[in-house]
VMD Tcl script that draws the C-alpha trace (Angstrom):
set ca {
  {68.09 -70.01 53.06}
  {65.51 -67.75 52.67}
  {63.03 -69.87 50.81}
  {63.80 -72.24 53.28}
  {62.49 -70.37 56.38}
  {59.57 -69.18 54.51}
  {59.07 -73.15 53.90}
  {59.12 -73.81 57.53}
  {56.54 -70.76 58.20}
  {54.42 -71.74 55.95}
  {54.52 -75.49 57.90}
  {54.13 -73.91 61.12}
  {51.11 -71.86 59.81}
  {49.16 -74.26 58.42}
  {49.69 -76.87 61.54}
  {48.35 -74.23 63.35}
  {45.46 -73.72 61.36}
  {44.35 -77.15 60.87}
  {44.51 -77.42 65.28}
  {41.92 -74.25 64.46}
  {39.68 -76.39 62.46}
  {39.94 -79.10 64.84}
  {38.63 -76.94 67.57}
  {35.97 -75.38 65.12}
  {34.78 -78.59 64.48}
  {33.94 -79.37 67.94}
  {31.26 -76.69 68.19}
  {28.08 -79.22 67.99}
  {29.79 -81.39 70.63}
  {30.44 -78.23 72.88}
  {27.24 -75.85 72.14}
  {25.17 -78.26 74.89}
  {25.20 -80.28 77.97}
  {24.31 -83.40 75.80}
  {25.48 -84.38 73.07}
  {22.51 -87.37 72.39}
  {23.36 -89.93 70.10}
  {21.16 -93.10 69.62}
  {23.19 -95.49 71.69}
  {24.98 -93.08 73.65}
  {22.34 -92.58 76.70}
  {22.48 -96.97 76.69}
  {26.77 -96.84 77.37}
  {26.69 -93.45 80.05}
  {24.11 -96.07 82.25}
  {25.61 -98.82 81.64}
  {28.92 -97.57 83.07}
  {27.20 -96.15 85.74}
  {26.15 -99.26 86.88}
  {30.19 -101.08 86.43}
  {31.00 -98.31 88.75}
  {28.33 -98.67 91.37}
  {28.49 -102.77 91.12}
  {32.42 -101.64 91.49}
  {32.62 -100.07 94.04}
  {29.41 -100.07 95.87}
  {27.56 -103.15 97.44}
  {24.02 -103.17 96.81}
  {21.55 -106.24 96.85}
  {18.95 -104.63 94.54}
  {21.59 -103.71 91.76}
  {23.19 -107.32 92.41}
  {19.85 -108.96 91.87}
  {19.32 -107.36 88.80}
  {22.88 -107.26 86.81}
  {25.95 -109.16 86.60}
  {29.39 -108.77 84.89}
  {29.99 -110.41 81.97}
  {32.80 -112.63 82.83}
  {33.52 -113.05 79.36}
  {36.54 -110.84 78.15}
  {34.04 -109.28 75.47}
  {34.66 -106.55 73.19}
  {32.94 -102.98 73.80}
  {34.69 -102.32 76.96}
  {37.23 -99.66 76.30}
  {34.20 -97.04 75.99}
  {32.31 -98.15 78.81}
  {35.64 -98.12 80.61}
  {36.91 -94.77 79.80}
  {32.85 -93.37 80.65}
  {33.00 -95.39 83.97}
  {36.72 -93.97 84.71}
  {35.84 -90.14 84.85}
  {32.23 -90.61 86.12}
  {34.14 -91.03 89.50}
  {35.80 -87.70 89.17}
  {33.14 -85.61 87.42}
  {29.22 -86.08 86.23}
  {28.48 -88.21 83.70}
  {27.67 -85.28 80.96}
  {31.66 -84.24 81.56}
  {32.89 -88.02 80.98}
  {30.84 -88.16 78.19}
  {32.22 -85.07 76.66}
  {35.70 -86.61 77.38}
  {35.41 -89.42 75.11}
  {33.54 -87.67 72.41}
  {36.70 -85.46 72.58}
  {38.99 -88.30 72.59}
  {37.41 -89.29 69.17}
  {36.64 -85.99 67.00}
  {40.29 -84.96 67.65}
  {42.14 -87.79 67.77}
  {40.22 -89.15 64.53}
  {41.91 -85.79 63.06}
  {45.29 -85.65 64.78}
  {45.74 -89.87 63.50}
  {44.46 -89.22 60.20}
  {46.87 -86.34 59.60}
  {49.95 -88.32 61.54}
  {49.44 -90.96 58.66}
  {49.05 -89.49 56.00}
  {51.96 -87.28 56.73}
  {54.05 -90.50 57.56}
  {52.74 -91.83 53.87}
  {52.92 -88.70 51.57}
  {54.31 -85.40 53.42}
  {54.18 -83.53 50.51}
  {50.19 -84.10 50.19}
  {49.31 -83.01 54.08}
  {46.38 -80.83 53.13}
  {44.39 -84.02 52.10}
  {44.33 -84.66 55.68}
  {41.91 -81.68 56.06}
  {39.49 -84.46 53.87}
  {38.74 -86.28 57.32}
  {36.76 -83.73 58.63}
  {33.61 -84.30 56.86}
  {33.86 -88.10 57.78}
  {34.34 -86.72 61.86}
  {30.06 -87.04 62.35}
  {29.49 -90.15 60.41}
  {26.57 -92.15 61.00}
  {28.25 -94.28 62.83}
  {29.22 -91.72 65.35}
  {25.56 -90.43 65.96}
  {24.24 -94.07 66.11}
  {26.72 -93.91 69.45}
  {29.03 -96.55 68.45}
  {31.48 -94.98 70.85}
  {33.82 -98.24 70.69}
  {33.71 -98.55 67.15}
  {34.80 -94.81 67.08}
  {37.42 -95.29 69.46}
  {39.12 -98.60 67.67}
  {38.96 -96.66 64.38}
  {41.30 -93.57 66.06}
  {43.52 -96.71 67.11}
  {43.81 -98.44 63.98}
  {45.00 -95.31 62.21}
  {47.24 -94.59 64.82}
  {48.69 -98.24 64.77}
  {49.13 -98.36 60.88}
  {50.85 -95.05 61.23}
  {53.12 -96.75 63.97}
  {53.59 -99.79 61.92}
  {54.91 -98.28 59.28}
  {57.28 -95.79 60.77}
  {58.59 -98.82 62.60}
  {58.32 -101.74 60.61}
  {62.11 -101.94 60.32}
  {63.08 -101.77 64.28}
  {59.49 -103.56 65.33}
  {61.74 -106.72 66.35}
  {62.48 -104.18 69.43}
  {61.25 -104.99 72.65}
  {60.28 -101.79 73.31}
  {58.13 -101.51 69.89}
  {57.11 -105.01 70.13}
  {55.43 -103.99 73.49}
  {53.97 -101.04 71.93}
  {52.38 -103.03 69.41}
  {51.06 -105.42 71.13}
  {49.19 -103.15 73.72}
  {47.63 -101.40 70.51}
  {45.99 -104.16 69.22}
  {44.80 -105.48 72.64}
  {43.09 -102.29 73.45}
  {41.90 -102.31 69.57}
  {40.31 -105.57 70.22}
  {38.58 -104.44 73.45}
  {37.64 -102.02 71.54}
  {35.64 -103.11 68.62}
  {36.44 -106.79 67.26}
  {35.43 -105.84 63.96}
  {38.28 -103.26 63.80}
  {40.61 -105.73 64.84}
  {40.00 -108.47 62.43}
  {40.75 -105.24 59.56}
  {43.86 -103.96 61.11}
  {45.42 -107.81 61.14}
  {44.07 -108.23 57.40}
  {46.12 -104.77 56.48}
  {49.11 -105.74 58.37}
  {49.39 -108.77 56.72}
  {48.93 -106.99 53.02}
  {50.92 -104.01 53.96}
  {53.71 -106.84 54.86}
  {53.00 -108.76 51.70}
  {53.53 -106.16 49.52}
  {56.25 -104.86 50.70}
  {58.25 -108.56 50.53}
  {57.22 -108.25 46.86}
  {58.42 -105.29 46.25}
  {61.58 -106.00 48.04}
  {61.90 -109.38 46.26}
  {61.18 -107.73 42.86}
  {64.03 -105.04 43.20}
  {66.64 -107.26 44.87}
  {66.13 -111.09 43.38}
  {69.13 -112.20 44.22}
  {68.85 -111.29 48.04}
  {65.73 -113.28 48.39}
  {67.27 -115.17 51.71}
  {67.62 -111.99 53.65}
  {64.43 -110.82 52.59}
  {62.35 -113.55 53.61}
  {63.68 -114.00 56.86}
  {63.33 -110.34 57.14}
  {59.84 -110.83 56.24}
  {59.26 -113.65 58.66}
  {60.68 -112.40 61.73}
  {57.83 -109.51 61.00}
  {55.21 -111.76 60.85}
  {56.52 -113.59 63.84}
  {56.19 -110.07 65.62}
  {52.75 -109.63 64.49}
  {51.74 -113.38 65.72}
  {53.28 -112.38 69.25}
  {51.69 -109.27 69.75}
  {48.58 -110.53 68.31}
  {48.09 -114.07 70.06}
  {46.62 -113.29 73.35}
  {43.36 -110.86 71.45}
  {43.79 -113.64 68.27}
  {43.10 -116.36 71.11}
  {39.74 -114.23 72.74}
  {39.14 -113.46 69.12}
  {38.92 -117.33 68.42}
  {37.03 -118.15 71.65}
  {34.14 -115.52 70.94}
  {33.49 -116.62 67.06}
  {33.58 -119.96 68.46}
  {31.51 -119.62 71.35}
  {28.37 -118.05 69.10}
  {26.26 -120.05 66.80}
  {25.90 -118.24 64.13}
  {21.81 -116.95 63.80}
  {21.16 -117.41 60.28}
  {19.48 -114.26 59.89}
  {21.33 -112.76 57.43}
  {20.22 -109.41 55.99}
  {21.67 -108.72 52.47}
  {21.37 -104.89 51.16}
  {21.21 -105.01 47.19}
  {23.83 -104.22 45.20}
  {21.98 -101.08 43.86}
  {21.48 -99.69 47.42}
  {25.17 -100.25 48.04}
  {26.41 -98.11 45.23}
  {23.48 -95.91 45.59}
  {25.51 -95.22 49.31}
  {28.48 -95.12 47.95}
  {27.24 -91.92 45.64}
  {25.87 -90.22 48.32}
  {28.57 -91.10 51.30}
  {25.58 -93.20 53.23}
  {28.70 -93.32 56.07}
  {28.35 -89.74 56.89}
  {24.55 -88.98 56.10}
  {23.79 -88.95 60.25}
  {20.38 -87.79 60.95}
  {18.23 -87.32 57.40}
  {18.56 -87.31 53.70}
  {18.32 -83.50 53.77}
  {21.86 -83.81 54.25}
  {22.59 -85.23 50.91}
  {22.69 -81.86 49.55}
  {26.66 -81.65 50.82}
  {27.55 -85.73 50.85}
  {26.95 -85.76 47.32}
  {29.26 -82.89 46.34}
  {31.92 -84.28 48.65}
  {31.46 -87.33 46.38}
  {31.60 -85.59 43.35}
  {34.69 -84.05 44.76}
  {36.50 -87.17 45.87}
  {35.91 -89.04 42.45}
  {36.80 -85.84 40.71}
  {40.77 -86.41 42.61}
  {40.46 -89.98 41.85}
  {40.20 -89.35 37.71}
  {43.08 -86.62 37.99}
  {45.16 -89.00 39.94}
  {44.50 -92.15 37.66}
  {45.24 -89.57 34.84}
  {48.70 -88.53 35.85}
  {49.62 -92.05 37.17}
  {48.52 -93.18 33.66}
  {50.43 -90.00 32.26}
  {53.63 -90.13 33.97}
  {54.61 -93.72 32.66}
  {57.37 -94.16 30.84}
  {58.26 -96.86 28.32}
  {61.45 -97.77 26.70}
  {60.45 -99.25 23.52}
  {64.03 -100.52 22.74}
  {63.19 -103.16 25.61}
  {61.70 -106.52 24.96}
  {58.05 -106.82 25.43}
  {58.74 -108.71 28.98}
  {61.39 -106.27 30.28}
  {58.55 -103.39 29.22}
  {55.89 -104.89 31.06}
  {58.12 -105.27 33.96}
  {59.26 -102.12 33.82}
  {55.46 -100.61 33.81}
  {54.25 -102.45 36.62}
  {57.44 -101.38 38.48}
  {56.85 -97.92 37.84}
  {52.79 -98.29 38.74}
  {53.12 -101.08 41.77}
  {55.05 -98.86 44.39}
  {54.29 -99.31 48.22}
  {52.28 -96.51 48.61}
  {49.82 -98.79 46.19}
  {49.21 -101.10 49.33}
  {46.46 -98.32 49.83}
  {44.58 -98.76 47.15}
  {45.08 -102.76 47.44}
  {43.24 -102.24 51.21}
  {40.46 -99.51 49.51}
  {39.68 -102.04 47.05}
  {39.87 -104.99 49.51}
  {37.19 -102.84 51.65}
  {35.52 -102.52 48.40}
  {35.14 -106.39 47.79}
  {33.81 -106.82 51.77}
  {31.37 -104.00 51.64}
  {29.66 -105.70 48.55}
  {30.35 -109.38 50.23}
  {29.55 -109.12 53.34}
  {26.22 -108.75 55.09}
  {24.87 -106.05 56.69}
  {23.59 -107.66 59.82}
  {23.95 -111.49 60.85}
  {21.12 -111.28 63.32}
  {23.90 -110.40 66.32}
  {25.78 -107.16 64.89}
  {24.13 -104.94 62.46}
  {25.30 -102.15 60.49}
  {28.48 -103.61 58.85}
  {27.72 -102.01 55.28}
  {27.85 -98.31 57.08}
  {31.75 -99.23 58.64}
  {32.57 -100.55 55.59}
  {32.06 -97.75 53.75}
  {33.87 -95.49 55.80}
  {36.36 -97.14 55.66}
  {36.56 -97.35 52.14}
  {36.45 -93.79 51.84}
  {39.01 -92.75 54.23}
  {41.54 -95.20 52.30}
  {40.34 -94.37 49.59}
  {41.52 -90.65 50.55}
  {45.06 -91.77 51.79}
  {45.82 -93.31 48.39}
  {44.72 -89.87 47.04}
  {47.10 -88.43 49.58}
  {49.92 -90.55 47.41}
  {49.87 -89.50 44.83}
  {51.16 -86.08 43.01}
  {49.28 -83.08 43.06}
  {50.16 -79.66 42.50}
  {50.17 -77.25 46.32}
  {47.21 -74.72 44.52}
  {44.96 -78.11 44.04}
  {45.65 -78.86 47.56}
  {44.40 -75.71 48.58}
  {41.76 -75.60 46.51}
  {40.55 -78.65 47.83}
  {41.05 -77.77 51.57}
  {38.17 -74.64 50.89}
  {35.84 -76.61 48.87}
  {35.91 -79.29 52.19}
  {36.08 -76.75 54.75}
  {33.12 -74.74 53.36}
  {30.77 -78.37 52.66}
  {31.33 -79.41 56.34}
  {30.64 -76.00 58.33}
  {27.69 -75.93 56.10}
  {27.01 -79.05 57.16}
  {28.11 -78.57 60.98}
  {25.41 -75.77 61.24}
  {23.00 -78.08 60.79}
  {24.27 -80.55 63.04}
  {24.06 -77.80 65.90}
  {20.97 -76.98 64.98}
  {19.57 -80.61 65.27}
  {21.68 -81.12 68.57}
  {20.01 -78.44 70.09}
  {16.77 -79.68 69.83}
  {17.96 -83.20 70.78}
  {19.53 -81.82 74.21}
  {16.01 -80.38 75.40}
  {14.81 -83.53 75.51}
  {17.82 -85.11 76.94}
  {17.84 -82.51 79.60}
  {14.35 -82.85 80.64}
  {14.95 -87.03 80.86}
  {17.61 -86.25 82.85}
  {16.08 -83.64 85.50}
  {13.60 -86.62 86.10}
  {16.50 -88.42 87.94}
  {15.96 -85.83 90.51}
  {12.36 -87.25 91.45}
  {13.81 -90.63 91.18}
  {15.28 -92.38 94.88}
  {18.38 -94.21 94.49}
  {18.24 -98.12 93.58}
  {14.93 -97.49 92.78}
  {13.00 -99.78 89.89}
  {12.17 -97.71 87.15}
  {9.71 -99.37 83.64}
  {10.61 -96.88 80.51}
  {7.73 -96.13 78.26}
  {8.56 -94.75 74.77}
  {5.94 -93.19 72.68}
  {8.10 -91.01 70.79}
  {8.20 -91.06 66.93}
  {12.01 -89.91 66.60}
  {14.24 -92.95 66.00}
  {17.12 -91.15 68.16}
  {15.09 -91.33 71.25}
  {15.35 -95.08 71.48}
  {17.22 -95.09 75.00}
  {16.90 -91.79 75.82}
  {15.30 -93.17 79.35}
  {18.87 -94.27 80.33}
  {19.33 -90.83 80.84}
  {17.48 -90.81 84.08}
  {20.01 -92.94 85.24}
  {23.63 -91.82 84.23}
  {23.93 -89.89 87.62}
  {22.74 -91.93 90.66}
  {22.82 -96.00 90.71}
  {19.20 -97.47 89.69}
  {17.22 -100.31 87.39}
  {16.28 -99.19 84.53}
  {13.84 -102.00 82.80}
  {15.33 -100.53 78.99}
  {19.07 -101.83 78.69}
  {19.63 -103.26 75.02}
  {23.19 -104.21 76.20}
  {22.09 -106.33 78.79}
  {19.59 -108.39 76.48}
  {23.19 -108.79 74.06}
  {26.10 -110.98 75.09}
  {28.94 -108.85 73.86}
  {29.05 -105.40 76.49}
  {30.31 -105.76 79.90}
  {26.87 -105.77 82.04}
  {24.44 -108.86 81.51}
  {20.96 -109.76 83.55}
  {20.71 -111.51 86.40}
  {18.10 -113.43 85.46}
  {18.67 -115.98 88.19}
  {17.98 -113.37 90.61}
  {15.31 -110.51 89.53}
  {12.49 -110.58 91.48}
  {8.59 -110.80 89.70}
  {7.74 -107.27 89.15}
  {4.73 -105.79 89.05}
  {3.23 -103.44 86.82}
  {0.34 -102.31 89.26}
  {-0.70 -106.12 89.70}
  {0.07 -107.24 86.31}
  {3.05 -108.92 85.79}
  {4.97 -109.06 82.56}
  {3.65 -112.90 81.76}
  {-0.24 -111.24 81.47}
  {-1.91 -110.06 78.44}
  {-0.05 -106.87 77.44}
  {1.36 -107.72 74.27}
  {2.92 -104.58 73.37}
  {4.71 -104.26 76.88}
  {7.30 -106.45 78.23}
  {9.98 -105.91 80.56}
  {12.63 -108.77 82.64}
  {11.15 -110.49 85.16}
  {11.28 -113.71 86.88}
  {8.09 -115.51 87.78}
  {9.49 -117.19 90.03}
  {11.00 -115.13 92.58}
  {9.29 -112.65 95.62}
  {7.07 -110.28 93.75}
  {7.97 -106.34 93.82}
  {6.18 -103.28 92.48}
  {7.83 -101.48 89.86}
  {8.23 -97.98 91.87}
  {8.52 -95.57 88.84}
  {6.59 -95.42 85.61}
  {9.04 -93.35 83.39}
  {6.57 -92.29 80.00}
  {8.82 -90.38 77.12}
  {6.98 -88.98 74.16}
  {2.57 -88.57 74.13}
  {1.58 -91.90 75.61}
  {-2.12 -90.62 74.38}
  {-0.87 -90.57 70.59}
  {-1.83 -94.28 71.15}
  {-5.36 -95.30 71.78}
  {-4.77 -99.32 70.71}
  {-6.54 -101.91 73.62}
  {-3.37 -102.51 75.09}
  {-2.00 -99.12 75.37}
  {-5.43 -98.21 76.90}
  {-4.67 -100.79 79.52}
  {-1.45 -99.90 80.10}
  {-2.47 -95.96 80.65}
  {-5.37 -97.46 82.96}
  {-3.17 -99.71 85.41}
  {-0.96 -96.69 85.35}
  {-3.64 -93.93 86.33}
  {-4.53 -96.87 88.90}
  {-1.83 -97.02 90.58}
  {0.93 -94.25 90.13}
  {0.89 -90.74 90.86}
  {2.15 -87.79 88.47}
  {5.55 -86.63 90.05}
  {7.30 -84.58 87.39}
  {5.69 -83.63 84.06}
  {7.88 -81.98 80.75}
  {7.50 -81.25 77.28}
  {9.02 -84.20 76.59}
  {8.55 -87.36 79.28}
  {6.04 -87.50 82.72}
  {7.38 -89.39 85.59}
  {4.95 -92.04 87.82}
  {5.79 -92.99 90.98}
  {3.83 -96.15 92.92}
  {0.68 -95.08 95.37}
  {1.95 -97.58 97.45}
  {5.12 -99.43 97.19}
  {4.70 -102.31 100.14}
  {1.62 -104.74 99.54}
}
mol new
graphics top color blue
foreach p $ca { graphics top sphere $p radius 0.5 }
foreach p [lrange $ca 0 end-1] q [lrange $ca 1 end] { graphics top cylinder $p $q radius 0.2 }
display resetview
């Protein structure tokens, strides 16, 4: 009794310790106003503007963007950011979802792999160094968000794989992978794959150990996939329409083989802002392959053969003992594996696919780990090795942020200088490759048109162009179809001309002295005043805005 009660204390403990971590771990998300990721300024505007074209009616706004009427991916984000920018500024929703992400990733992660292996529960603390991936600071917030769902699903797949025939679980299911697919399509497409191995294997497995019941179990089996096929069909059938509905570019970008396994040694997934950080990815490496030879070892090790069987029955009785369901793990890791080397890393429309698929790899890689049987003192062991790499790692992350936030903050006190449904032409002279949209931070707070939206130029987020509709602007009196090579911006020639009212310049627009950067600072000095200067950006606004 006794050794019981100090069991559960020791549970209770440690649950309450790893919540500790969770909220240690949030420090670089909570230490500033911004947290600035590369895409992240791009989805705070963007639902800004589904909320103002929402709920507001504005001709300017209307001339210049449209919905996507397309059910497209990439909306749960924008969704969530556009939800609690009604109730609170856009810095707070921001901060929401971020939240949402770096602990549920944890909280799913743990659920799982306690649903999988219970006795292994401190591998879950091996998720925190994968928290702020690359992924995350490129701002792929709906990629982040459809990877806390499909952990969470598997986990609830599992657990109810027997009763999912329910209604009630049926219902469940299906809205999970429906708000997976609105969430990132790529996600989906991996959780359906897994499903249908984890659901494989275990009909095997079943079939293996009870031959003779092979009836029940396949119309066990297909009443699951039938389930699957229900839940699945409506985001299967937008799933089919959107592959359809775009020709494929042809652009295919291949990484080599060598750079692939060169990212695989040093974690590539969760190297965010420089290779400085290398320094801790490749000991977590060293760490994780370290587990993986002990646990091949004692898997090897703890295999036992009876010799007085035939040389069939032996074999049979070794894969028995080494195919078990917790092995459908290592079947997805390696089926990861196989896309991550397959696969290209951009088709000309979506880019980056060789990053997801590494995490991915790794973090299934880490459940199988979580399988198999390790003594509590390696556990432990483990758990301070991780702990100390990642708050190592964390400080620097801080550090970085903090830096990144001044300039975010001094983007966004130009908004103040800026009139509602105004017209505002981004300028970026900065050298940092995380500034890229950091203009859209002007306009997360108060509805305006911002001439630098990368989603709007894409067909898969929920805000498009107008082209139809947007006027001629004018830079000065040059229009976008005039000699300035190294500027364009939407237009349409053939509407009522405007003047561009704000000149928004980030980064040292001298740094350049090229003939058409010259221009542009000319036509600029011409005709816009100075109205807010920084470290960071200046602010322009038109010396006269009626011609």
């Amino acid at each position: 009794m006794r050794s019981i009660i100090k069991s559960d204390y020791y549970h209770k403990i440690e649950k309450y310790f790893f919540l500790m971590i969770i909220g240690l771990n949030l420090i670089p998300i909570l230490s500033s106003k911004f947290f600035p990721t590369l895409d992240g300024p791009a989805h705070l505007y963007n639902s800004q503007l589904i909320k103002t074209l929402l709920f507001e009616k504005n001709g300017l706004l209307n001339n210049f963007f449209i919905f996507n009427l397309e059910p497209v991916p990439n909306w749960t984000g924008h969704l969530v950011l556009a939800t609690f920018s009604l109730f609170f500024p856009a810095f707070v929703a921001e901060k929401v979802l971020l939240l949402f992400y770096m602990i549920g990733l944890p909280l799913s992660f743990r659920a799982l792999i306690k649903t999988v292996s219970t006795n292994n529960i401190l591998f879950s603390y091996l998720i925190f160094p994968f928290t702020y991936s690359s992924i995350f600071f490129l701002g792929f917030y709906n990629f982040s968000i459809a990877l806390v769902l499909v952990l969470f699903t598997l986990n609830f797949w599992i657990k109810n794989e027997q009763n999912i025939t329910t209604i009630k679980n049926t219902l469940k299911l299906f809205s999970l992978i429906i708000l997976i697919y609105f969430s990132h399509i790529f996600i989906f497409a991996i959780l359906l794959f897994l499903i249908g191995i984890y659901t494989f294997i275990k009909f095997t497995l079943q079939l293996a150990e009870n031959p003779n019941n092979i009836k029940q179990i396949f119309f066990d089996s297909v009443k699951k996939s039938g389930i699957i096929l229900v839940s699945s069909i409506i985001p299967l059938f937008l799933f089919s329409y959107y592959v359809i509905s775009r020709k494929p570019s042809g652009n295919y970008t291949f990484l080599s083989n060598d750079v692939l396994l060169n990212w695989i040694k040093n974690i590539r997934p969760i190297i965010a802002l420089n290779s400085s950080e290398e320094v801790y990815t490749k000991k977590i490496f060293y760490l994780i392959l370290s587990i993986f030879i002990i646990a091949v070892y004692n898997r090897i090790n703890s295999i036992k053969i009876n010799y007085a069987l035939t040389f069939r029955d032996k074999l049979f009785s070794v894969v028995k003992q080494i195919f078990t369901i917790s092995e459908f793990w290592l079947v997805s890791t390696i089926f990861i594996l196989v896309l991550y080397f397959k696969l290209p890393d951009s088709d000309g429309n979506a880019g980056y696919v060789s990053v997801r698929l590494g995490l991915l790899f790794f973090l299934f890689l880490i459940i199988w780990l979580s399988t198999q049987k390790f003594p509590t003192w390696f556990g432990l062991f483990i758990v301070g090795i991780v702990l100390y790499l990642n708050f190592s790692r964390n400080e620097f992350y801080s550090n970085a942020t903090k830096d990144l936030n001044h300039v975010a903050l001094q983007c966004n006190e130009a908004s103040k200088y800026i009139l509602p449904y105004s017209v505002v032409l981004p300028l970026n002279f900065s050298d940092n490759w995380l500034h890229g949209h950091f203009s859209n931070y002007i306009g997360i707070d108060k509805p305006m048109v911002i001439l630098e939206n990368y989603e709007c130029e894409l067909n898969y987020f929920p805000i498009k162009w107008n082209d139809k509709s947007i006027p001629n602007l004018l830079l000065g009196n040059i229009t976008r179809f005039d000699q300035l090579n190294c500027l364009k911006w939407r237009s349409n020639a053939k509407n009522t001309s405007t003047k561009i009212e704000y000149v928004f310049v980030l980064g040292n627009m001298d740094a350049r002295m090229d003939s058409c950067n010259q221009k542009i600072k000319h036509i600029i000095n011409e005709n816009y005043n100075l109205i807010y200067h920084a470290e960071s950006c200046k602010l322009f606004r038109a010396k006269k805005l009626i011609y």
